[in-house]
C-alpha positions as CSV (number, residue, x, y, z in Angstrom):
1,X,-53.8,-6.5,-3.0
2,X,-51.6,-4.2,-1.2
3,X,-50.1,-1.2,-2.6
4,X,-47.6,1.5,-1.3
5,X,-47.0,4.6,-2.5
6,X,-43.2,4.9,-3.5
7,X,-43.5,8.9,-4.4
8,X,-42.3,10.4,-1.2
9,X,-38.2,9.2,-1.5
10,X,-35.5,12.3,-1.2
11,X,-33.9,10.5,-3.9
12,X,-36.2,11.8,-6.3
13,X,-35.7,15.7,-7.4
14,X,-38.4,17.2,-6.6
15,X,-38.7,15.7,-3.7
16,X,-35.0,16.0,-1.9
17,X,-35.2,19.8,-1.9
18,X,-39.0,19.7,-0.4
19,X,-37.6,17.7,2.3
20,X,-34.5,20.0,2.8
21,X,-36.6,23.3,3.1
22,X,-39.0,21.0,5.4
23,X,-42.3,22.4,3.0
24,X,-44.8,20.1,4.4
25,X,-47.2,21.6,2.1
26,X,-45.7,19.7,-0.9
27,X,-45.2,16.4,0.9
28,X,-48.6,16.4,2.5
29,X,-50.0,17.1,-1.1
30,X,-47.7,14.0,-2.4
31,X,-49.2,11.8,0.4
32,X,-53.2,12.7,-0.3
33,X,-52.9,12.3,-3.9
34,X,-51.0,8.7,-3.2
35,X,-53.7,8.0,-1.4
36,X,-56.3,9.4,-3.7
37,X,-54.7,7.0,-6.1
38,X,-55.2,3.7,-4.4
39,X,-52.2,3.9,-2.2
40,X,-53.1,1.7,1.2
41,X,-49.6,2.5,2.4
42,X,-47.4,5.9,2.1
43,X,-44.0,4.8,2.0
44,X,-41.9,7.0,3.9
45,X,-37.8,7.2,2.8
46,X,-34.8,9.8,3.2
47,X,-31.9,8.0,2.8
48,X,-30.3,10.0,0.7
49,X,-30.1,12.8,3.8
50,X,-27.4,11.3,5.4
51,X,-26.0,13.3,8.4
52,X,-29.8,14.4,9.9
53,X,-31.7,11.0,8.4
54,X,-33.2,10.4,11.8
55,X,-34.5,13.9,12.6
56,X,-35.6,13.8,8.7
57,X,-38.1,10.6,9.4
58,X,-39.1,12.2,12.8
59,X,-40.4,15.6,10.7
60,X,-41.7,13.4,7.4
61,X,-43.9,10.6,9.4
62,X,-45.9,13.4,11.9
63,X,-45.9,15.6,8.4
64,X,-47.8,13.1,6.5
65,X,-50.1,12.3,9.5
66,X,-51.2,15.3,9.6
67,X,-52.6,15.0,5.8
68,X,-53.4,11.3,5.8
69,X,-54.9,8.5,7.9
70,X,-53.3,5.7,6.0
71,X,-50.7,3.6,7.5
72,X,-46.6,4.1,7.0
73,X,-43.8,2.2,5.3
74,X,-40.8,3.0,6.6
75,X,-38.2,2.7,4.3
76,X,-34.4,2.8,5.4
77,X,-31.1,0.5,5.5
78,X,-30.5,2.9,8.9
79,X,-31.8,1.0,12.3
80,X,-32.2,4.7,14.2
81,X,-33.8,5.8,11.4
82,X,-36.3,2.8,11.5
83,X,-37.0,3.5,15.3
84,X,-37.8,7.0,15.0
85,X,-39.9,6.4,12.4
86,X,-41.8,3.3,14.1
87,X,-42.1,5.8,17.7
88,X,-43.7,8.1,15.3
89,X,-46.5,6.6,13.2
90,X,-49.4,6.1,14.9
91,X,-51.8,5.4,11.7
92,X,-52.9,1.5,12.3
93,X,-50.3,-0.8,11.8
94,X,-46.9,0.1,10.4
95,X,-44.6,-1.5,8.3
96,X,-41.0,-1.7,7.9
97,X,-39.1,-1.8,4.7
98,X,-36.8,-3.7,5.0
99,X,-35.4,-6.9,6.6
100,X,-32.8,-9.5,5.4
101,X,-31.5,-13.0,6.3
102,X,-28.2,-10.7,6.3
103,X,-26.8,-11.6,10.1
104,X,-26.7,-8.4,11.4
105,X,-29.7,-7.0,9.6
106,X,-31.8,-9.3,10.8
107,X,-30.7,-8.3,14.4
108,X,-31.0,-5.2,13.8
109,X,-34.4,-4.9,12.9
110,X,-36.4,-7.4,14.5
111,X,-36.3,-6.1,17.7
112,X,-38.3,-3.3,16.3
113,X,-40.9,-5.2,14.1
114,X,-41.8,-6.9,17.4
115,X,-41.9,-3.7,19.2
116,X,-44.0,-2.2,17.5
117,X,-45.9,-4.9,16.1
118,X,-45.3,-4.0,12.3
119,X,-45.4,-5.7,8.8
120,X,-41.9,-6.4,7.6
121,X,-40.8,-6.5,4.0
122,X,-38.0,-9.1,3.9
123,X,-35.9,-9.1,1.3
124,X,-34.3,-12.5,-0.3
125,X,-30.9,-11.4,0.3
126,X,-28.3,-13.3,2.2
127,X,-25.0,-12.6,3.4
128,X,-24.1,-14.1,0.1
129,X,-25.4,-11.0,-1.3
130,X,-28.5,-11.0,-4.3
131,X,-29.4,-14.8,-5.0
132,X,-28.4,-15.7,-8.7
133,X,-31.4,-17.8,-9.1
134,X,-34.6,-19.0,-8.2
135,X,-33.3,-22.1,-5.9
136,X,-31.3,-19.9,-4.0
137,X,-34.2,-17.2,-3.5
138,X,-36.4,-20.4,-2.0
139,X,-33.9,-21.2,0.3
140,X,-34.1,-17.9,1.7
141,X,-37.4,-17.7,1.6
142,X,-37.6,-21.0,4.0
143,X,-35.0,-18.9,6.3
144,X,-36.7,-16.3,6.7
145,X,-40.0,-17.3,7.0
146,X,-38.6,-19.9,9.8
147,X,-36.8,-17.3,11.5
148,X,-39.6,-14.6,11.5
149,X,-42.7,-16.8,12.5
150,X,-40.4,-18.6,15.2
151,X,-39.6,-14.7,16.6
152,X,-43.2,-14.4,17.0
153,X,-44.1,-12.7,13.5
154,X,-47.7,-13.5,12.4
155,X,-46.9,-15.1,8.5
156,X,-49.8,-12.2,7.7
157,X,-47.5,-9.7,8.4
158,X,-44.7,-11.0,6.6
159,X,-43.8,-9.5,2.9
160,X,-41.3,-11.7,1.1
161,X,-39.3,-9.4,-1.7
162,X,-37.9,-11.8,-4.1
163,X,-35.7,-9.3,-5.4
164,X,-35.7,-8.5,-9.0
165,X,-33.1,-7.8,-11.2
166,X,-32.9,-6.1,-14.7
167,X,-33.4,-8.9,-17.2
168,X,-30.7,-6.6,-19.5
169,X,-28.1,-8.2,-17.6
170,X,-29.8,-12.0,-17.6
171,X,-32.8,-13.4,-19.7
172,X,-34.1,-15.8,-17.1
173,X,-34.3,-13.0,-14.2
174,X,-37.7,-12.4,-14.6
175,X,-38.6,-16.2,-14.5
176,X,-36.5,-16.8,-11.6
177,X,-39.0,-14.2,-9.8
178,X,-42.2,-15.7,-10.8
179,X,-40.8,-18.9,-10.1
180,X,-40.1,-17.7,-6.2
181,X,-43.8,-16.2,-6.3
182,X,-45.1,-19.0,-6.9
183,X,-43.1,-21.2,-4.1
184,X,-44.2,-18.2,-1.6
185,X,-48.1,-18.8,-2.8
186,X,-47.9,-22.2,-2.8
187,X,-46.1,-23.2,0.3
188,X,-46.8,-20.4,2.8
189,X,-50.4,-19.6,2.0
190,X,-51.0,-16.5,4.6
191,X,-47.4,-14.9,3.6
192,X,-47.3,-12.3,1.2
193,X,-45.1,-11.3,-1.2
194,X,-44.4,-8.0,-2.6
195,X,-41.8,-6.2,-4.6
196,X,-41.2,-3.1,-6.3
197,X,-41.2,-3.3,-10.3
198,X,-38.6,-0.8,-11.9
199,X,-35.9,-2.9,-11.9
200,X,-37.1,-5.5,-14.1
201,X,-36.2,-2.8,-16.7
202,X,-33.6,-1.3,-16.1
203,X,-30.5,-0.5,-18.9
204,X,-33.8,-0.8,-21.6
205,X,-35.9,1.1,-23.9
206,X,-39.7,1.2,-23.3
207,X,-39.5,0.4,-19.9
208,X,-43.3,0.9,-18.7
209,X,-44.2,-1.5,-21.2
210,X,-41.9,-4.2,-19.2
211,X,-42.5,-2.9,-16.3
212,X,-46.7,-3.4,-16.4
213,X,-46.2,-6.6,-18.5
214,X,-44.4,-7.7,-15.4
215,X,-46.9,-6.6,-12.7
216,X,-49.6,-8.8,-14.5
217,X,-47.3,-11.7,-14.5
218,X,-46.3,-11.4,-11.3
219,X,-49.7,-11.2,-10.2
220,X,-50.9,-14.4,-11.7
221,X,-48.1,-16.1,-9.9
222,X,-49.4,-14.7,-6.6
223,X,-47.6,-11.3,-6.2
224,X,-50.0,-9.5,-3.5
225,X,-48.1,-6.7,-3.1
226,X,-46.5,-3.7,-4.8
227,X,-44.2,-0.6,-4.0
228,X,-45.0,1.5,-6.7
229,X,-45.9,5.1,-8.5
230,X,-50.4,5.1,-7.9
231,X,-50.2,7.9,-10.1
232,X,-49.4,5.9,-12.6
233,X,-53.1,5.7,-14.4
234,X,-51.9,3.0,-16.7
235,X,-49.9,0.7,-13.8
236,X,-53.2,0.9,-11.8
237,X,-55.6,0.6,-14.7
238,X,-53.6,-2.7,-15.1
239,X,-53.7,-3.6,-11.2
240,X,-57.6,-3.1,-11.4
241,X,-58.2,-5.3,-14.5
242,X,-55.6,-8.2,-13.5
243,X,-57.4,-8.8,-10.2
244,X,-60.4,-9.3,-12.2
245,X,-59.5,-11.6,-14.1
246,X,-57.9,-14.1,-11.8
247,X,-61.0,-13.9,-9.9
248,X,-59.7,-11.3,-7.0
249,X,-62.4,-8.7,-7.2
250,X,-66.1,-9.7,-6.1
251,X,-68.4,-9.0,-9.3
252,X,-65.6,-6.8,-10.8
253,X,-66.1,-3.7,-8.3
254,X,-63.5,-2.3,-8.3
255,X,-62.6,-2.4,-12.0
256,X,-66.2,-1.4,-12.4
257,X,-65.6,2.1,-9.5
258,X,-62.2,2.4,-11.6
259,X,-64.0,2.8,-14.7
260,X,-66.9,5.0,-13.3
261,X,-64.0,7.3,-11.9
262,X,-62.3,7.8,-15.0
263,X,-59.3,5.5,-15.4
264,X,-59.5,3.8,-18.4
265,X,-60.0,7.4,-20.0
């Protein structure tokens, strides 16, 4: 199980104006307690700062670094700002949020997930735009996971995003996800498949109860990876208990260290 800290975005508010005023004393506190958390990735992302994006991810990767050893998502639609990202990190391997089987896109970034050897999140998105259903998401899966492997992508470092969408605007979106998870399990073994959860309920009331009834589902399909909020005790109490119950965690360790350090409290 992989998970990656979504907290340091510049579209969150507390966070833009850190980034703006460059304190690296809040964002390196943001990373550690990520990582504190359970986060194995940081992911890294200021889109929002549109005319000095580039110099932004320069200063925010060596930033973090300086606070924590784990490894980097980098997490922008902008190729420049992908590069100076990827020329930055230097925690173990890096990963690269995100790709498409969009045409340009995919030319775009490649280049750079080879360079620099990285994990890639690809995203089930055509230049149809967002798949409607689940047959469409499979056939992009089998695109991209061609396309990649036959670049010279290991299948280990490949991330497949399904892409979910808020099931307020269509009842069988969730099952059109789970459905595509379990394609991805089934059929590509050693490929991964990730996503992040908040969409699923978006436009509705309660929405952490949707969005951790998800993660469990999603995780019995084969979800292996998440871009998500670690500080969310109740998300990661759920994390810790799902993998030990479809057999994912050795003798129940790490539910059993979660427990000893206090999460169930």
């Amino acid at each position: 199980m992989l998970i990656i800290g979504e907290l340091i975005n510049t579209s969150r508010k507390a966070v833009k104006p850190a980034v703006e005023q460059r304190d690296a004393a809040f964002i390196q506190t943001l990373a550690k307690k990520q990582v504190e958390a359970g986060a194995d990735y940081v992911d890294v992302n200021c889109g929002t700062m549109v005319y000095n994006e580039v110099e932004t991810m320069e200063w925010l990767v060596n930033t973090i670094q300086e606070a924590v050893s784990a490894p980097l998502c980098i997490d922008t639609p902008r190729a420049e700002a992908i590069e100076a990202g990827l020329a930055a990190a230097k925690n173990g391997q890096p990963m690269v949020n995100s790709i498409s089987a969009e045409k340009d896109r995919f030319v775009q970034v490649l280049p750079m997930v080879l360079k620099y050897k990285a994990k890639v999140v690809a995203l089930c998105m055509d230049d149809n735009g967002i798949p409607g259903s689940a047959e469409e998401r499979i056939t992009i899966v089998r695109h991209l996971v061609k396309d990649l492997t036959d670049a010279g992508v290991p299948e280990d470092d490949i991330y497949l995003d399904p892409l979910i969408t808020p099931i307020s605007t269509g009842d069988k979106f969730g099952l059109d996800v789970l459905e595509t998870v379990r394609f991805i399990r089934q059929e590509y073994p050693r490929v991964h498949a990730a996503c992040g959860l908040s969409n699923i309920s978006y436009g509705l009331p309660n929405r952490k109860v949707l969005n951790h009834a998800f993660m469990i589902q999603t995780m019995a399909y084969g979800m292996d990876a998440y871009i998500m909020d670690p500080l969310d005790k109740a998300m990661m109490g759920f994390v810790h208990a799902s993998q030990a119950l479809i057999g994912q965690d050795p003798f129940c360790m790490g539910y059993l260290k979660a427990h000893r350090n206090g999460l169930y409290e």
